[in-house]
C-alpha positions as CSV (number, residue, x, y, z in Angstrom):
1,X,136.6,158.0,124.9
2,X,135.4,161.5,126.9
3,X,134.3,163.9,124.7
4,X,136.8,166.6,126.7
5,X,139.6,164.4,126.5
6,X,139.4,164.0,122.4
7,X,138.1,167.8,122.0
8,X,140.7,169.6,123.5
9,X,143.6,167.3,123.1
10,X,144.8,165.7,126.4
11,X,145.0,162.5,124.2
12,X,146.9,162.3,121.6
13,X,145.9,161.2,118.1
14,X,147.3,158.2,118.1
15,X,145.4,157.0,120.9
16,X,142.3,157.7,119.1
17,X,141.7,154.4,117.2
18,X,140.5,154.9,113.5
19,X,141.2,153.6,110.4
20,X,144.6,155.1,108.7
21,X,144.2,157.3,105.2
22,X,146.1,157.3,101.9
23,X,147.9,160.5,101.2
24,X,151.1,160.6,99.1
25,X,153.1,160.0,102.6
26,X,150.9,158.1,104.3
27,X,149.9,153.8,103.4
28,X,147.5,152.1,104.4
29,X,148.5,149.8,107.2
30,X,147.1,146.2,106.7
31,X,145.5,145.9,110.0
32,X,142.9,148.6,108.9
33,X,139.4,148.2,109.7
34,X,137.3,146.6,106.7
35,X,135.6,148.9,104.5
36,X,131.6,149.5,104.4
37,X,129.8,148.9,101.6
38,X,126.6,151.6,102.8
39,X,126.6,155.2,104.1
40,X,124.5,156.1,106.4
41,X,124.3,159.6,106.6
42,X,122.6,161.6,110.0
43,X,120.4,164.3,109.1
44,X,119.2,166.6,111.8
45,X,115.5,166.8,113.0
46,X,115.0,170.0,114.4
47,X,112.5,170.7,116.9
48,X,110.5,173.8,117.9
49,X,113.2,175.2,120.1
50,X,115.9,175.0,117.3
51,X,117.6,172.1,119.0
52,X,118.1,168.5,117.2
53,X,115.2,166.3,118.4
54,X,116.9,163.3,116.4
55,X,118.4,162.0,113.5
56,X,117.0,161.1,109.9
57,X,119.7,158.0,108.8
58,X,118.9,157.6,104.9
59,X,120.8,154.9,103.8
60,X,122.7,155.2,100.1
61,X,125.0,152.5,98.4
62,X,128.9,152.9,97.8
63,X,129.0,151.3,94.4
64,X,126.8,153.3,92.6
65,X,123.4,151.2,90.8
66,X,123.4,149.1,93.6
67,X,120.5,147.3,95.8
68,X,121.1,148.0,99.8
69,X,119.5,144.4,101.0
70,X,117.7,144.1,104.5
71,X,120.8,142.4,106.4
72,X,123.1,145.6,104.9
73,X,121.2,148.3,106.1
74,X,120.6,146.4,109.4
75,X,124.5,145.8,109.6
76,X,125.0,149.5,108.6
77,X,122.4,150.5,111.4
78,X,123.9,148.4,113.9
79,X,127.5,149.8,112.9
80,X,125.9,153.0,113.6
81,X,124.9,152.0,116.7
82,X,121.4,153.4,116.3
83,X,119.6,152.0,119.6
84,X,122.4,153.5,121.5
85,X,121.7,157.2,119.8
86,X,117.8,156.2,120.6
87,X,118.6,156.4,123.8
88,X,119.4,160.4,123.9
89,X,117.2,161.3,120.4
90,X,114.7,160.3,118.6
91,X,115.9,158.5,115.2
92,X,114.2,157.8,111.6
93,X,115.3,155.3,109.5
94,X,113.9,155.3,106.3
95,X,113.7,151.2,105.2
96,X,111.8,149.4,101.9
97,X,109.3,147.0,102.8
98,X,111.9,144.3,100.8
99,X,114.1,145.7,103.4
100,X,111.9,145.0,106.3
101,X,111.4,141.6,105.1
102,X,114.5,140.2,104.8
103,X,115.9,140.8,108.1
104,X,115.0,141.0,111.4
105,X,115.3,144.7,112.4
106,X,113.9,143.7,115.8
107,X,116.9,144.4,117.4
108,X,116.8,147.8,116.9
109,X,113.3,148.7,118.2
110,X,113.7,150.9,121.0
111,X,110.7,153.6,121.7
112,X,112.0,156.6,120.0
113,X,113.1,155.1,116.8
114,X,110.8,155.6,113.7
115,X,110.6,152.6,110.8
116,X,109.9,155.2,107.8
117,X,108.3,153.2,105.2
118,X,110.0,154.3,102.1
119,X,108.7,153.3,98.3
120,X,106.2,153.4,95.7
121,X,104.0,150.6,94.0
122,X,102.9,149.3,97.0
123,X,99.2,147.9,97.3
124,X,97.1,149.1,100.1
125,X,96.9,145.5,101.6
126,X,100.8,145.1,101.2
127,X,101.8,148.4,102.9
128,X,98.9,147.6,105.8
129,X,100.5,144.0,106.6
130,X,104.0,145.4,106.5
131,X,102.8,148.2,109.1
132,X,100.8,145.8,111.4
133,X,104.2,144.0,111.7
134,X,106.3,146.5,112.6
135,X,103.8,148.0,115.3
136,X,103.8,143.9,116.6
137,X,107.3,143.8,116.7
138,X,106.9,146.9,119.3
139,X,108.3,149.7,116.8
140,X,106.9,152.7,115.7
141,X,106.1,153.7,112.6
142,X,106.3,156.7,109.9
143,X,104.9,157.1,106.3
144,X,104.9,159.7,103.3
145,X,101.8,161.8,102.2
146,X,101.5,159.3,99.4
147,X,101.7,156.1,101.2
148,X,99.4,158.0,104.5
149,X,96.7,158.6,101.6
150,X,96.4,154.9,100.8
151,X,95.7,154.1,104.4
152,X,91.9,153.7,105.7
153,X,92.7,153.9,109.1
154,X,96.0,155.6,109.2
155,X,95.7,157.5,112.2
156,X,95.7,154.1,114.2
157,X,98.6,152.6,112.4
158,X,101.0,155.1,111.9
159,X,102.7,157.3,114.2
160,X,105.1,160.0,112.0
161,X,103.6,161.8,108.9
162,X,106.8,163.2,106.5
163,X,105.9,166.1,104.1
164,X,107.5,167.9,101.7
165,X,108.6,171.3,102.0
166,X,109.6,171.7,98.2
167,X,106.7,172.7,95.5
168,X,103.9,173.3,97.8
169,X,100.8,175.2,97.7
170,X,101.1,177.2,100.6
171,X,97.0,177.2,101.0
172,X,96.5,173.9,99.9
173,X,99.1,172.8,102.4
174,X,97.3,174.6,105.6
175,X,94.4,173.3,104.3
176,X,95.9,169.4,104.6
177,X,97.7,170.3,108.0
178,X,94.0,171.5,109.5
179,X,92.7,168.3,108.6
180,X,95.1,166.3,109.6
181,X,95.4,167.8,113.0
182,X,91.8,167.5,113.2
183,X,91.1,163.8,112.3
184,X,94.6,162.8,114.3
185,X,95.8,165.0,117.0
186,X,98.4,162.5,118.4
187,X,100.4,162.2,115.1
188,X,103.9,163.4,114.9
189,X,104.3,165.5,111.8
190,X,107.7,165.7,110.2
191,X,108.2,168.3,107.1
192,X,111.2,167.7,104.9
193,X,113.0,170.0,103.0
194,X,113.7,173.2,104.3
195,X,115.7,175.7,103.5
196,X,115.9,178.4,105.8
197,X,115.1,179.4,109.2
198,X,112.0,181.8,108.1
199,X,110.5,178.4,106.2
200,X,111.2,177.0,109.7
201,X,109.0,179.5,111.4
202,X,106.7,179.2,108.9
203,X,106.0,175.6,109.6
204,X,106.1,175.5,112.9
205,X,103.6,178.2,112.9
206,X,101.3,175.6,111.5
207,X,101.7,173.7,114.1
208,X,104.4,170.7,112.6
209,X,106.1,169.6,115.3
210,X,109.9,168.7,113.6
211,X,111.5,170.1,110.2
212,X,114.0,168.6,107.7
213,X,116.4,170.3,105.3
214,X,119.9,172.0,105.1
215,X,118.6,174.8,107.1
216,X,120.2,174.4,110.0
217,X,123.5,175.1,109.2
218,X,122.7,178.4,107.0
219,X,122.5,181.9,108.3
220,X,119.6,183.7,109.9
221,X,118.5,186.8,108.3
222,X,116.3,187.8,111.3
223,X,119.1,187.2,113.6
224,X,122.3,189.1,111.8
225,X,124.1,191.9,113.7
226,X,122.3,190.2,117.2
227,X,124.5,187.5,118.4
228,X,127.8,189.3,119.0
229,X,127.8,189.9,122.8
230,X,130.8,190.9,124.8
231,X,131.6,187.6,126.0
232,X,132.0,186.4,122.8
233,X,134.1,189.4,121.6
234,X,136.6,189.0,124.1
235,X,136.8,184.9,122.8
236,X,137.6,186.2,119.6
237,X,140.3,188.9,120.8
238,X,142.1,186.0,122.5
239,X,141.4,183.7,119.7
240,X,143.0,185.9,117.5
241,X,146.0,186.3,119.9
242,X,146.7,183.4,120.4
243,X,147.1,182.6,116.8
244,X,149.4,185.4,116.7
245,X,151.6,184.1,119.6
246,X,151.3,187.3,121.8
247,X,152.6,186.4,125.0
248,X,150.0,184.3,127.8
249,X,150.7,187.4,129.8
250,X,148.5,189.4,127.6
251,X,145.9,186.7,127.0
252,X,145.0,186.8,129.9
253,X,144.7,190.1,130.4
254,X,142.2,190.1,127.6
255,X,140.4,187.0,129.5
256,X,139.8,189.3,132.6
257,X,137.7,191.5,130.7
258,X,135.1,189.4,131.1
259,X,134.6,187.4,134.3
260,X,132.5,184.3,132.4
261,X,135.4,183.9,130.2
262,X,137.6,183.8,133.4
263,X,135.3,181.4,135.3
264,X,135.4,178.9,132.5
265,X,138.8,178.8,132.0
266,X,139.6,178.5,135.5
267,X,137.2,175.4,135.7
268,X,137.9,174.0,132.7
269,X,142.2,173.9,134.1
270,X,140.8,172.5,137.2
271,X,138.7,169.6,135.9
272,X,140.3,166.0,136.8
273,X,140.2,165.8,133.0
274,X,142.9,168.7,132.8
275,X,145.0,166.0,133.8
276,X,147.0,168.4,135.9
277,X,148.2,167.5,139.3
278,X,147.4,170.7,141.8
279,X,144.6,173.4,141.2
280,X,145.6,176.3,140.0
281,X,143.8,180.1,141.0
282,X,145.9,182.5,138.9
283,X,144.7,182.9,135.2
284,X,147.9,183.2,133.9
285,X,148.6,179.4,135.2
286,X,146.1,178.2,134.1
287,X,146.8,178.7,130.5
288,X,150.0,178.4,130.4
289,X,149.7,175.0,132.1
290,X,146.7,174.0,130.2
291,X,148.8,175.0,127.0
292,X,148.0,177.0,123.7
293,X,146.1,174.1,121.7
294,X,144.0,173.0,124.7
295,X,143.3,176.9,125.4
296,X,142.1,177.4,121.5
297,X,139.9,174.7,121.0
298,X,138.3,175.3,124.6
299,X,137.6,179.0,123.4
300,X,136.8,177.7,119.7
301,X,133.7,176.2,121.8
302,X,133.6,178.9,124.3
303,X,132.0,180.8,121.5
304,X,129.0,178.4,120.5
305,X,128.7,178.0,124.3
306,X,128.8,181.2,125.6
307,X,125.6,183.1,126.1
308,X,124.2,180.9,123.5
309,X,120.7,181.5,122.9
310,X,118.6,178.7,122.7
311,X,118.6,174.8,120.8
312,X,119.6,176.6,117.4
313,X,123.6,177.8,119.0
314,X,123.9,173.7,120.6
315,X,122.5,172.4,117.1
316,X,125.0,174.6,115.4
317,X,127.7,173.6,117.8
318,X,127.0,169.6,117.0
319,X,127.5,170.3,113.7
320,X,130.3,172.3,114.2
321,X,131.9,169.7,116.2
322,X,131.1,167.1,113.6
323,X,132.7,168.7,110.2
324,X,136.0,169.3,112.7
325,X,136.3,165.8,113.9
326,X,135.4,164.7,110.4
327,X,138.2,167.0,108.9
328,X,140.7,166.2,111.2
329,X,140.6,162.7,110.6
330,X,141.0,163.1,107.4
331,X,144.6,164.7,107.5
332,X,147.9,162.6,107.3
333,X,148.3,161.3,110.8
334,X,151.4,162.5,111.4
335,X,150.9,165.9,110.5
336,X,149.8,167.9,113.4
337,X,149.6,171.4,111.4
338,X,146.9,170.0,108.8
339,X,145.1,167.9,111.5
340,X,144.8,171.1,113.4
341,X,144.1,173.5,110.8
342,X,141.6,171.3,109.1
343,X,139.5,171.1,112.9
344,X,139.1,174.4,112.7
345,X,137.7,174.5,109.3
346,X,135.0,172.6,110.4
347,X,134.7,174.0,113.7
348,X,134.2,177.9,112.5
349,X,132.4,176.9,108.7
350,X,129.3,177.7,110.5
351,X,130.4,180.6,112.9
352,X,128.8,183.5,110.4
353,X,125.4,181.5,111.3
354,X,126.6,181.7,115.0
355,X,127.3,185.0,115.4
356,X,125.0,186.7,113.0
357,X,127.3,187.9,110.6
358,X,129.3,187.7,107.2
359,X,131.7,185.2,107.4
360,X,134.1,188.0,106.0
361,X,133.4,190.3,108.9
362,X,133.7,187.3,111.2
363,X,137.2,186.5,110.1
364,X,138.2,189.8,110.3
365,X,138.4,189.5,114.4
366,X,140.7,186.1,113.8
367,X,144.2,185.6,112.8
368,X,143.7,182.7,110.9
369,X,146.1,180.4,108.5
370,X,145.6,182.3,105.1
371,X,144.1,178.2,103.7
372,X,141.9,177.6,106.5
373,X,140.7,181.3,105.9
374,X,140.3,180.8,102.0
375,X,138.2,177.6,102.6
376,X,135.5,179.7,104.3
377,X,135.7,183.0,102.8
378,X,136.0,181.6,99.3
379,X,135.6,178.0,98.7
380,X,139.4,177.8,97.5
381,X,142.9,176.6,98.7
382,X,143.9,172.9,100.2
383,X,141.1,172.7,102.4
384,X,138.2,173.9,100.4
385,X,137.5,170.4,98.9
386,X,137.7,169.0,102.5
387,X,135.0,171.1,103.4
388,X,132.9,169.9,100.1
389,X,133.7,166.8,101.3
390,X,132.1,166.7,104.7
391,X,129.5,168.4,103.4
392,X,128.6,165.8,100.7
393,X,128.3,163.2,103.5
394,X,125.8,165.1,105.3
395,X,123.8,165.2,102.3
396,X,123.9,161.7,101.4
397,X,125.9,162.6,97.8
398,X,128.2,159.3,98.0
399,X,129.3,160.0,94.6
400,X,130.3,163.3,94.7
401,X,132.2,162.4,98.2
402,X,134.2,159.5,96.3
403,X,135.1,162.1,94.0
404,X,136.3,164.5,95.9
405,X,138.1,162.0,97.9
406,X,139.9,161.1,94.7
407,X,141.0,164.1,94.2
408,X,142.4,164.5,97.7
409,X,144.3,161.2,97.8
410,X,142.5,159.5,100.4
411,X,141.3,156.1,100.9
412,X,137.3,156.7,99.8
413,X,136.8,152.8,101.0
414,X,137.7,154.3,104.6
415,X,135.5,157.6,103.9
416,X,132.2,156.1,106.2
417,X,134.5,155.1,108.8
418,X,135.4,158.3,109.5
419,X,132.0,160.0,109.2
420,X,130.8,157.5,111.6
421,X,133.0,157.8,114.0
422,X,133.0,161.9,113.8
423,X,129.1,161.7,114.0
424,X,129.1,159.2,117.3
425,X,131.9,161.7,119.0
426,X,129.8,165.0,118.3
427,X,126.3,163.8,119.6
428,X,127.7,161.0,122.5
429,X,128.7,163.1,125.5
430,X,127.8,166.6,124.8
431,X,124.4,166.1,126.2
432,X,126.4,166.0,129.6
């Protein structure tokens, strides 16, 4: 499905096809997709310009205790869709060597997918055999400091080195990067971990070429105060009217003090996705025929996209876009309001990091639903748990996400589903 057509609502939900969810209206309708057993969660690899290079995909069990076997990862994986991500990013998978050898994992080899060899207790002859197949098999492949140590002739056999960000000798660790650039040159160094942009900066000042970590949706203290430029001012003035139902009239007025914001609507009303049948030229036709909704989530982007500076205001906008789709397909299906009012939770839960400033400062400039506000400024109301929620599945915390999806009154069997399918929509076609 085109990732305009499900953003800003020229299909309607119940064209979108995903798996129903249990609220105190809503059953679950027998025909329902069957429920997985893993979660794969996709963890951004950031790059030296701030953008997501790829994915990390750890794998974790539903039923808590459990073994993920080599044919239910690769199912999980394949569900995923993980060659067809490979195509646009590079992707890790983290994998056992029990894993490895129980299923054939072949079909996923592509040249920018990573086996990460994950475990300890392996001997140095075990961990050598396992590598030397997965390079025959035409894959790449990427180790720990601990399993990289045990290697004699590592720099031939692996091709990703993952370190640790947390408890680190800062000395020590320049020390080990020094060498390691020295003795292998062409290996791709990967630190996990991180916590905030100036960590970021730090490492790639020593020259490691991705970072790992819950960094990238947090704040930027270098950058606050810097990010609010006209453009996006007048987004946020006609945000905020238009969740105040002043009359089109005047939104566009406010559009027309900036001609970018003009230019975009105008193009966006006159794209054969509009679905419209004749072009329009006037502003004020354009939204009116374009419609409120449409108009809202097009400027709800307009602000990530809109004199963005850099990979770090597209890699906030993925995962923008991903905690909305998430959220909204979380909501009853028939109600429009939550649906709604849960996307833009997830759409503006990063837009203090965005825009440089407080979150409270942020949603000063926006009319917003007083829950939807109360979620982000406080953690509290309806929608605060969704928003704990998505954030668990990011993180890999399946327990705490079954939890909370208890206490919501939704289906947690159906819980991957929809993470999948909101992570496949954010990162498909908005490289075009």
């Amino acid at each position: 499905m085109s990732f305009l057509k499900r953003l800003f609502g020229f299909v309607s939900r119940s064209e979108v096809v995903k798996p129903q969810v249990q609220s105190p209206n809503v059953r679950l309708h027998s025909a329902a997709p069957a429920a997985r057993t893993v979660l794969v969660s996709w963890q951004e690899v950031i790059d030296s310009r701030s953008s997501i290079a790829g994915y990390r995909l750890p794998a974790s069990p539903v039923l808590a205790g459990s073994v993920i076997s080599g044919p239910q990862l690769l199912d999980a994986l394949e569900g995923e869709k993980v060659r067809e991500l490979a195509e646009r990013r590079l992707v890790l998978v983290p994998l056992t060597v029990q894993q490895w050898k129980s299923a054939d994992f072949r079909s996923l080899v592509s040249p920018q997918i990573f086996f990460q060899l994950v475990g300890s207790q392996l001997s140095p002859n075990v961990l050598g055999e396992v590598i030397r197949e997965i390079r025959a098999s035409g894959a790449k492949v990427g180790v720990d400091a601990a399993l990289f140590g045990m290697l004699e002739a590592a720099g031939e056999m692996v091709d990703l080195l993952v370190l640790e960000a947390q408890g680190i000798d800062l000395a020590v660790f320049e020390e080990k990067i020094r060498t390691i650039r020295q003795g292998h040159p062409k290996l791709l160094l990967v630190v996990d971990g991180v916590d905030s942009w100036a960590e970021f900066r730090y490492f790639q000042a020593q020259g490691i070429g991705f970072c790992m970590g819950g960094f990238a949706a947090t704040p930027d203290q270098s950058e606050q105060s810097s990010r609010m430029s006209q453009s996006r001012l007048v987004v946020l003035d006609m945000l905020n009217q238009l969740r105040s139902d002043v009359d089109l009239a005047k939104v566009a007025a406010t559009a027309k003090r900036d001609p970018a914001v003009v230019l975009k609507l105008l193009e966006m009303a006159n794209s054969p996705l509009s679905g419209l049948s004749r072009r329009v030229s006037g502003l004020e036709d354009a939204i009116m025929l374009l419609g409120r909704d449409a108009v809202y989530r097009w400027l709800t982007l307009a602000l990530f996209r809109i004199d963005a500076q850099g990979g770090r205001d597209e890699t906030l906008l993925v995962i923008a876009l991903s905690r909305a789709s998430f959220l909204e397909s979380l909501a009853p299906k028939s109600d429009k309001k939550v649906a709604g009012e849960l996307f833009l939770v997830g759409m503006l839960s990063v837009v203090d990091s965005l825009l440089g400033l407080p979150m409270v400062q942020v949603l000063e400039k926006m009319h917003l639903p007083d829950e939807v506000a109360a979620a982000l400024l406080r953690s509290e109301g309806r929608y605060a748990r969704f928003l704990l929620l998505t954030i668990a599945m990011e993180r890999c915390r399946i327990e705490y996400a079954i939890t909370l999806a208890g206490l919501l009154e939704i289906d947690p069997a159906h819980l991957l589903n929809f993470y999948s399918e909101a992570m496949k929509w954010a990162t498909s076609d908005l490289q075009g």
